[in-house]
TIPA-461193 format. One record per residue (C-alpha): residue number from 1; x, y, z; residue in three letters. Coordinates in steps of 0.001 Angstrom, whole numbers. Example, Ala and Ser with C-alpha at 12.3 -4.5 7.8 and 13.67 -1.06 7.14 Angstrom:
BEGIN
(1 (12300 -4500 7800) "ALA")
(2 (13670 -1060 7140) "SER")
This chain:
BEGIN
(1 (0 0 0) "UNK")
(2 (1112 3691 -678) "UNK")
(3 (358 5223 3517) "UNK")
(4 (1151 8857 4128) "UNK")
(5 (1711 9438 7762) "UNK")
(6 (1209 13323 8889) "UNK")
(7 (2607 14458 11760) "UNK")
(8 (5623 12139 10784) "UNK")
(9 (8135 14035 12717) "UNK")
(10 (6847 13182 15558) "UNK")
(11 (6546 10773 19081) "UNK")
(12 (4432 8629 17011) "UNK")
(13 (4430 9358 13607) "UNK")
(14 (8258 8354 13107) "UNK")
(15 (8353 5326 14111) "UNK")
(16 (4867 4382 13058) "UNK")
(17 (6288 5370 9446) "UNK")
(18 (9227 3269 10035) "UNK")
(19 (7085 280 11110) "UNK")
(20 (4677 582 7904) "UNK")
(21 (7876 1189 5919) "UNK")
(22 (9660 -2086 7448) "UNK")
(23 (6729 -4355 6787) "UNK")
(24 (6904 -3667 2830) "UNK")
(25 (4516 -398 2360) "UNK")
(26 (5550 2836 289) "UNK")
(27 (5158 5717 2828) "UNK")
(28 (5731 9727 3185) "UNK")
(29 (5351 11604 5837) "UNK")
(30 (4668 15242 6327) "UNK")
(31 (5266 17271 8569) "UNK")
(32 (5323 21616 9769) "UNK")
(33 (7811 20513 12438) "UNK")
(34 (5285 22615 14783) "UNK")
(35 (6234 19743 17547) "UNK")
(36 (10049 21147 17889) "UNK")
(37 (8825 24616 18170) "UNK")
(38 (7020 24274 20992) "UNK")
(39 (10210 23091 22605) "UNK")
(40 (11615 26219 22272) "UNK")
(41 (8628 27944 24069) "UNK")
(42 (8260 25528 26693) "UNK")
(43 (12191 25894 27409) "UNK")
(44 (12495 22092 27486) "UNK")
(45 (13469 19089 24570) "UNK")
(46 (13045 15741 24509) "UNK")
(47 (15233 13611 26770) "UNK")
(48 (16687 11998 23809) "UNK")
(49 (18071 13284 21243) "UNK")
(50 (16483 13476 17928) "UNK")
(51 (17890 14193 14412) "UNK")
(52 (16253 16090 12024) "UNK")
(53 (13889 14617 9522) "UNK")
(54 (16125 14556 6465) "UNK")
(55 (18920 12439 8586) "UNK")
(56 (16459 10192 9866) "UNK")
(57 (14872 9402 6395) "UNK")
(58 (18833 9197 5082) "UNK")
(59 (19451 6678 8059) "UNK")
(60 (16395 5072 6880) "UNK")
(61 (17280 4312 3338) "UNK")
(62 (21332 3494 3716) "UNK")
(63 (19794 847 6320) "UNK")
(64 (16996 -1117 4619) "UNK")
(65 (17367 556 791) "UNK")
(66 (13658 1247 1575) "UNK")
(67 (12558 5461 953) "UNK")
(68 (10279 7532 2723) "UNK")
(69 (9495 10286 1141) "UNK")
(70 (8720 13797 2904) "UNK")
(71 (6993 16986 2668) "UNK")
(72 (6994 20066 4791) "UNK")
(73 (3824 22176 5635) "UNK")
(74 (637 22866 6873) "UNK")
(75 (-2719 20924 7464) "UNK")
(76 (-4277 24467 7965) "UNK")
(77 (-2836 25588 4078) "UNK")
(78 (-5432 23767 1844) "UNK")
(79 (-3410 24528 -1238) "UNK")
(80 (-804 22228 550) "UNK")
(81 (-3130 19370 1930) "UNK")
(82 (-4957 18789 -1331) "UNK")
(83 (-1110 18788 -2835) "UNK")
(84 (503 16166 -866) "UNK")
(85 (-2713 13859 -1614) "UNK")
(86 (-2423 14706 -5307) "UNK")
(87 (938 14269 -5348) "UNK")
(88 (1316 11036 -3278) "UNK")
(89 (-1805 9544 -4347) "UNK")
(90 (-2307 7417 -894) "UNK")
(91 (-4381 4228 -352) "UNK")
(92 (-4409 5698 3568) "UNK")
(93 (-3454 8553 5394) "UNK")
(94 (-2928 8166 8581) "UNK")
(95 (-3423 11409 10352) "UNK")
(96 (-986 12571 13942) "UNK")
(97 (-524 16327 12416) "UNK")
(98 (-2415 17913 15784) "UNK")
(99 (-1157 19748 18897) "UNK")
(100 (-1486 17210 21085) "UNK")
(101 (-1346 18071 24638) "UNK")
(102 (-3995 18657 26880) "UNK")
(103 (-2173 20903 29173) "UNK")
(104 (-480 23280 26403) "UNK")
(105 (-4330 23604 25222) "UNK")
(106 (-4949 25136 28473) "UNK")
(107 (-2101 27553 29106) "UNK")
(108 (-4325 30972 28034) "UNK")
(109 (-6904 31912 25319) "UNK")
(110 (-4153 31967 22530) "UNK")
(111 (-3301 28252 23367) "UNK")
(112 (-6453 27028 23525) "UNK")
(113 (-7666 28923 19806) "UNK")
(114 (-4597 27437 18484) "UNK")
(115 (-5366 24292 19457) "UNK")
(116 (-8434 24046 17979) "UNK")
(117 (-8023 26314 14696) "UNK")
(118 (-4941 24015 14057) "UNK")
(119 (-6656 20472 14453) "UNK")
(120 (-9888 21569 13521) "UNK")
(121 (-9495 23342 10525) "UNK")
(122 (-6216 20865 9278) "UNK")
(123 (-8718 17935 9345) "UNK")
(124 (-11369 19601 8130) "UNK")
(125 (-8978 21031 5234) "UNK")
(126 (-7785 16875 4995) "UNK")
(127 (-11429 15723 4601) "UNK")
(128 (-12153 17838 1909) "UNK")
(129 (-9196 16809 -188) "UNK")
(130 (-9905 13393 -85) "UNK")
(131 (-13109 13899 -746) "UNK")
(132 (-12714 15640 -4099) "UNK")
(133 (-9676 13950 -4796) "UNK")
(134 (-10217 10158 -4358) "UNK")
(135 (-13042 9091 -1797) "UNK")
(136 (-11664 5841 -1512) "UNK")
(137 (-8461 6504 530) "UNK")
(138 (-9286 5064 4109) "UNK")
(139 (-8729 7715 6298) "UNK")
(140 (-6215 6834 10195) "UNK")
(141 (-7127 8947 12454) "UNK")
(142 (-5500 9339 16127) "UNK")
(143 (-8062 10284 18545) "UNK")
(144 (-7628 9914 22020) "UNK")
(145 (-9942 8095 24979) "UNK")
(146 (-10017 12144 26578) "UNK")
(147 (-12577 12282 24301) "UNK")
(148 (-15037 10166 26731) "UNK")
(149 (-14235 11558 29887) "UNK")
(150 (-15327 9046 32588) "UNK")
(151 (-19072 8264 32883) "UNK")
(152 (-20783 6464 35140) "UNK")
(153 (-21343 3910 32606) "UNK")
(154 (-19249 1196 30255) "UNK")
(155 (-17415 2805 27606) "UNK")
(156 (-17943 1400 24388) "UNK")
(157 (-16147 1379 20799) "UNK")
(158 (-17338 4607 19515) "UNK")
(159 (-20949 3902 19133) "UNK")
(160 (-23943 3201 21820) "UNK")
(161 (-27126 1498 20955) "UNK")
(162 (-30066 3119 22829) "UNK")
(163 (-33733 2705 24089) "UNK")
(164 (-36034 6040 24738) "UNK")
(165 (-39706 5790 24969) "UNK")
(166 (-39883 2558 23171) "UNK")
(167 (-37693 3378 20205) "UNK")
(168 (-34218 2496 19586) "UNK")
(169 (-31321 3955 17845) "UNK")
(170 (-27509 3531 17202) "UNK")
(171 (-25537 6677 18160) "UNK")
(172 (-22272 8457 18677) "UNK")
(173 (-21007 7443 21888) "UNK")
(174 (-21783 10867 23952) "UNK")
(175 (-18444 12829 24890) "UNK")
(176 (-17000 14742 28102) "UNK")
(177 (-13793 16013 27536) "UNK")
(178 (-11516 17356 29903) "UNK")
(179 (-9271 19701 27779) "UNK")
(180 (-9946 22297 24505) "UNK")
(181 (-7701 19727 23179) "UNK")
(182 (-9948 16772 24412) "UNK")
(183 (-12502 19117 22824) "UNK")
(184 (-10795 19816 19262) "UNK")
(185 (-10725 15632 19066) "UNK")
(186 (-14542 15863 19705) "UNK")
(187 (-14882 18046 17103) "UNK")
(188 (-12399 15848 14120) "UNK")
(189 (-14451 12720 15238) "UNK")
(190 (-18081 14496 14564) "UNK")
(191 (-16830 16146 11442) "UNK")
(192 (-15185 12476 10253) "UNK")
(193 (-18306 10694 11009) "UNK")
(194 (-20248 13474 8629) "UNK")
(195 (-18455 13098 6191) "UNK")
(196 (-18578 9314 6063) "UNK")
(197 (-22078 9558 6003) "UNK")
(198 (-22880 12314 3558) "UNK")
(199 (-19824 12294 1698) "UNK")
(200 (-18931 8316 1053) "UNK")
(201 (-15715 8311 2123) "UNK")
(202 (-13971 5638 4725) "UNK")
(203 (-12433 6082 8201) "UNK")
(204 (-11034 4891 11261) "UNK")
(205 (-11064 6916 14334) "UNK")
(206 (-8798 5115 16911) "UNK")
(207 (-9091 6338 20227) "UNK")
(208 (-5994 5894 22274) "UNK")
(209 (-4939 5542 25623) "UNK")
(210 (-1582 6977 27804) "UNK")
(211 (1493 5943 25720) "UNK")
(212 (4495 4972 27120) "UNK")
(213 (8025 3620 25548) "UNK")
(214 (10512 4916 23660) "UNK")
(215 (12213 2608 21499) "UNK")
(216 (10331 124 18672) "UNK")
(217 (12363 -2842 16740) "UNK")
(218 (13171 -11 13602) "UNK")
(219 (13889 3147 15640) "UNK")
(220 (16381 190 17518) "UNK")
(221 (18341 94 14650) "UNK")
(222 (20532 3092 14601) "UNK")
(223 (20386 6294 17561) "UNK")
(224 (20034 8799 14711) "UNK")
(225 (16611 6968 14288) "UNK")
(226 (15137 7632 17320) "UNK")
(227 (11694 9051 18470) "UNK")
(228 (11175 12064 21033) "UNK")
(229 (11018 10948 24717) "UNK")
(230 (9054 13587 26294) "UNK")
(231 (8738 13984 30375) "UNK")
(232 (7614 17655 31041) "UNK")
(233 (4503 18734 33322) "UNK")
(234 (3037 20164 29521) "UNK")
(235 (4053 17341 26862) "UNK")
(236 (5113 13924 28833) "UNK")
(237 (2894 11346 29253) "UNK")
(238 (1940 10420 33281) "UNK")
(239 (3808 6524 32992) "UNK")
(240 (7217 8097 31371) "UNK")
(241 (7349 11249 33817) "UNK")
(242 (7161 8478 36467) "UNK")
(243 (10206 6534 35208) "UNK")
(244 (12344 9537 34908) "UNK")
(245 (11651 10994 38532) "UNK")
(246 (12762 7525 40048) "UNK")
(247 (15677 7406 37664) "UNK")
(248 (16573 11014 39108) "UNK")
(249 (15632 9577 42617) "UNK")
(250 (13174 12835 42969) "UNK")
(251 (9522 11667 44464) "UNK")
(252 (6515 10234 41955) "UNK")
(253 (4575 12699 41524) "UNK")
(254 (1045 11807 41648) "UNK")
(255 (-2034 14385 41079) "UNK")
(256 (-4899 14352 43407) "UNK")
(257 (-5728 10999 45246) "UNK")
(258 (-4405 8611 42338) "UNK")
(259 (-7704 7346 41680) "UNK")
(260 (-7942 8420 38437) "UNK")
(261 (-7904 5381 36019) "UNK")
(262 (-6247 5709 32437) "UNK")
(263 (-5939 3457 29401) "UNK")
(264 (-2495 1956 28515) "UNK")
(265 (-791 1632 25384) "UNK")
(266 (2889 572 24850) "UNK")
(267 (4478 2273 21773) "UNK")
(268 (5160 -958 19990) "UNK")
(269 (1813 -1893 20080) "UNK")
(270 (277 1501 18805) "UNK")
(271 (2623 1112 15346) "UNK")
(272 (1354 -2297 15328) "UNK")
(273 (-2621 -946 15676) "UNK")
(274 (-1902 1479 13166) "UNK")
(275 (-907 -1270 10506) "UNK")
(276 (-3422 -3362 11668) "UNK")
(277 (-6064 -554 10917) "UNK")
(278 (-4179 386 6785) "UNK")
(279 (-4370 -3277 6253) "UNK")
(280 (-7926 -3661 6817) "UNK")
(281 (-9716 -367 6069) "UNK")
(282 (-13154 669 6651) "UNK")
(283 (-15943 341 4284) "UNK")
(284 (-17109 3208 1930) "UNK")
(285 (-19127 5013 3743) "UNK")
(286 (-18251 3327 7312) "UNK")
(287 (-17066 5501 10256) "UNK")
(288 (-14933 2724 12528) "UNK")
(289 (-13957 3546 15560) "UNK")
(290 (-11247 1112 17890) "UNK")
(291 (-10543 2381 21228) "UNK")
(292 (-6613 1964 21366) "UNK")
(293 (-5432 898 24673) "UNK")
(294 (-4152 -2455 26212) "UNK")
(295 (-5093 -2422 29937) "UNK")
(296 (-6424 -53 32618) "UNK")
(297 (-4807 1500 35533) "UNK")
(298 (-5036 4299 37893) "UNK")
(299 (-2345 7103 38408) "UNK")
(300 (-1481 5352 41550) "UNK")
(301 (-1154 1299 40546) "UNK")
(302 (1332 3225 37804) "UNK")
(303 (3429 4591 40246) "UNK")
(304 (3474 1399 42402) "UNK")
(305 (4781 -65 39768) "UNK")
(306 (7533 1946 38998) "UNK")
(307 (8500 2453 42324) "UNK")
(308 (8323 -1401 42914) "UNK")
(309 (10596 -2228 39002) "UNK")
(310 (13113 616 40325) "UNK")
(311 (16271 -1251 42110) "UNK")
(312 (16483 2042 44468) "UNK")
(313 (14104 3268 47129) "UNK")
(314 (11590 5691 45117) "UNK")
(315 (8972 7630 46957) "UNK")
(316 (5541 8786 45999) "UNK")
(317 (3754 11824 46812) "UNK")
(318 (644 13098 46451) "UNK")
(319 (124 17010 44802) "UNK")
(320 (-3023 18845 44050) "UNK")
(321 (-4161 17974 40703) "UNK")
(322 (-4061 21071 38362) "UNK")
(323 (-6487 19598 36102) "UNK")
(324 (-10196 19508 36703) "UNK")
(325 (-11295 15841 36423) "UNK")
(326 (-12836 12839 38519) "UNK")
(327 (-11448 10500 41403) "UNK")
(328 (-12826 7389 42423) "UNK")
(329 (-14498 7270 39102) "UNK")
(330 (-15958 4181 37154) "UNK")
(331 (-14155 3197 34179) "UNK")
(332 (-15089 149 31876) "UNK")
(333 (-13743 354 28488) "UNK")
(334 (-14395 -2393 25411) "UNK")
(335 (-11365 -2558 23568) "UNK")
(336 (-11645 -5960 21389) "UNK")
(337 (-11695 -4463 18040) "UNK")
(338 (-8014 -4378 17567) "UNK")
(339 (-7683 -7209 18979) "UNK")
(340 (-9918 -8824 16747) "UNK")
(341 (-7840 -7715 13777) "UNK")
(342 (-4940 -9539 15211) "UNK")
(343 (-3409 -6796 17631) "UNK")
(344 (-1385 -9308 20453) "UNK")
(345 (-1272 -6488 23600) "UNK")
(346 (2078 -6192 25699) "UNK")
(347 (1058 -5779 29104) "UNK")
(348 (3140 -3226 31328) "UNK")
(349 (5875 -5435 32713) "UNK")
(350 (8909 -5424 34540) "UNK")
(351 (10887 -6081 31157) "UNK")
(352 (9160 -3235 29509) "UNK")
(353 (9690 -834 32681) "UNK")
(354 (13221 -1935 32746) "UNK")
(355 (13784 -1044 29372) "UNK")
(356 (12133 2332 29834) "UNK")
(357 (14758 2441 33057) "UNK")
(358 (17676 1563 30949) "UNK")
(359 (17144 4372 27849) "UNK")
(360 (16112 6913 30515) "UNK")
(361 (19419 7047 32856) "UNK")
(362 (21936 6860 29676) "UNK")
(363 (20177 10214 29088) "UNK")
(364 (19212 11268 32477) "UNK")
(365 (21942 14245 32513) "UNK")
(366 (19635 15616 30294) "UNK")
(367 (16733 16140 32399) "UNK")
(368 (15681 19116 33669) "UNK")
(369 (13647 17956 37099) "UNK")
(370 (11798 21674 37173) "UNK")
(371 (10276 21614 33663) "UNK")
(372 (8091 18549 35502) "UNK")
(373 (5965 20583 37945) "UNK")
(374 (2596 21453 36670) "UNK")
(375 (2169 24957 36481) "UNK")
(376 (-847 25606 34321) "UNK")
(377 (-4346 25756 35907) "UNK")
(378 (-7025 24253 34259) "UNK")
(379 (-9332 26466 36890) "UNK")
(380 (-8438 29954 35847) "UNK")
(381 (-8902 30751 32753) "UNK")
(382 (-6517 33026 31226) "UNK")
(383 (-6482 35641 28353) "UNK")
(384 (-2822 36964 28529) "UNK")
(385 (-1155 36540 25357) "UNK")
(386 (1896 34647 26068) "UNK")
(387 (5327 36070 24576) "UNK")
């Protein structure tokens, strides 16, 4: 198949493009490298080093003789979104290219309009291309399992079946999100499902879990291919943060009571859900929707179990939570789809954690411990424009 990966600069992107590369398919990526910007703003990088694109796609190709193609823009420039699908001529497009952190979404009232001007209006721009160009590329798109929120009832793939008054129906599964970026995921997943169902076209909407990892079999293959490991309060996931501040011997920071109860995901097994979902795409017409995680835990069983992998004595405290969500909340979540497909889950282990352990202190000089204390407020809303 011929996949284009946007957002292919990035955590996931690379090394999903790498994995669909390695198992025989023709991919490009593209990318407006907006991800290493906000590095620069947030005065903090990625604990390991990354190369740029070009050397990565150079590595790439003088390893396996395979190429990955690139381009470099903007979602939110229709002129270039309808030119990369042109030009490329996908089967799939598998679709990262969004700010994609809750907390940067909630900094002030510029950071939240960005947010949602640049996912919103990039897929929307990426729906109408295919659309008009060829309806029947099958559309990858990463949601996120913010989108829910956490009712007080199971969590199912997407879609709920209903009874009112005697009549039943088939819906959207109803969404609370916890973030304008939460919200700006809402938003791509009504305006997919629209345009399956008016338009024709095919889609996937896979809603994933907390990642955590670092390192797949292909970015393995060579440092200069490696993905971004990010740990800060703003852009690092909760499981990763909580490797680092063992490794650095500095307490586990845990927000509110712990209670809190997240999906799981290990990075291997997302690349591996993304081929699963390009190899057997939607129907015309169909808006599919997999809910990407492996297993469930709360904040505190997570840092239990780093604490009880790490071979020194790691503490765990407890801080107000800057976000405004639930404790002691029910959370039941069906997640057989991918599964179904073929998808064989790695469970959070003490191999995987020590892994995580091992990559983390040969870079741990490069930490900066400050950059992971939350600072933005998810209570007070802001409208200072930020320099």
């Amino acid at each position: 198949m011929k996949i284009l990966v946007l957002g292919g600069d990035g955590y996931l992107g690379w090394p999903t493009a790498l994995h669909l590369s390695g198992a025989g398919h023709q991919v490009a990526v593209a990318d407006n490298f907006a991800r290493r910007s906000y590095d620069f703003e947030m005065g903090v990088d990625s604990l390991v080093p990354i190369e740029s694109l070009q050397t990565r796609v150079r590595v790439w190709h003088d390893l396996t003789g395979q190429a990955i193609g690139y381009y470099v823009g903007d979602l939110t420039d229709a002129d270039f979104t309808y030119h990369i699908v042109r030009d490329f001529a996908p089967d799939a497009v598998v679709h990262y290219a969004e700010q994609r952190a809750a907390p940067y979404s909630m900094v002030d009232r510029k950071h939240a309009v960005y947010t949602q001007v640049n996912n919103v209006v990039g897929n929307l721009n990426l729906l109408y291309a295919i659309a008009e160009i060829n309806p029947e590329i099958h559309l990858v798109k990463l949601g996120t399992m913010g989108e829910y929120g956490t009712p007080n009832i199971d969590i199912e793939e997407g879609w709920l079946e209903i009874e009112h008054k005697g009549r039943t129906d088939r819906v959207l599964y109803p969404k609370r999100p916890g973030s304008f970026y939460h919200l700006s995921k809402v938003h791509d997943s009504h305006n997919i499902e629209f345009a399956c169902r008016i338009w024709g076209i095919r889609s996937t909407d896979l809603n994933q879990g907390v990642v955590y990892g670092q390192q797949t079999a292909e970015t393995a293959r060579d440092d200069r291919l490696a993905t971004r490991f990010d740990y800060d309060a703003v852009f690092g996931t909760v499981l990763n943060r909580f490797v680092i501040q063992a490794v650095l011997g500095r307490p586990l920071t845990v927000y509110g009571n712990g209670t809190q109860t997240r999906g799981l995901i290990e990075l291997r097994d997302t690349v591996r859900c993304i081929q699963l979902a390009c190899e057997n795409p939607a129907d015309r017409g169909e808006f599919r929707v997999f809910n990407q995680i492996t297993e469930l835990m709360s904040l505190q069983e997570m840092a239990d179990t780093i604490a009880g992998a790490c071979p020194d004595e790691v503490t765990i405290c407890h801080v107000e939570n800057p976000r405004v969500e639930l404790e002691n909340h029910h959370y039941n979540v069906v997640h057989s789809g991918l599964v179904e497909l073929g998808l064989e889950p790695r469970l959070l282990s003490d191999t995987l954690i020590e892994s995580l352990f091992e990559i983390t202190k040969r870079y741990a000089h490069r930490a900066r411990p400050e950059a992971m204390i939350p600072t933005i407020e998810w209570r007070k809303p802001s409208s200072v424009i930020s320099n």
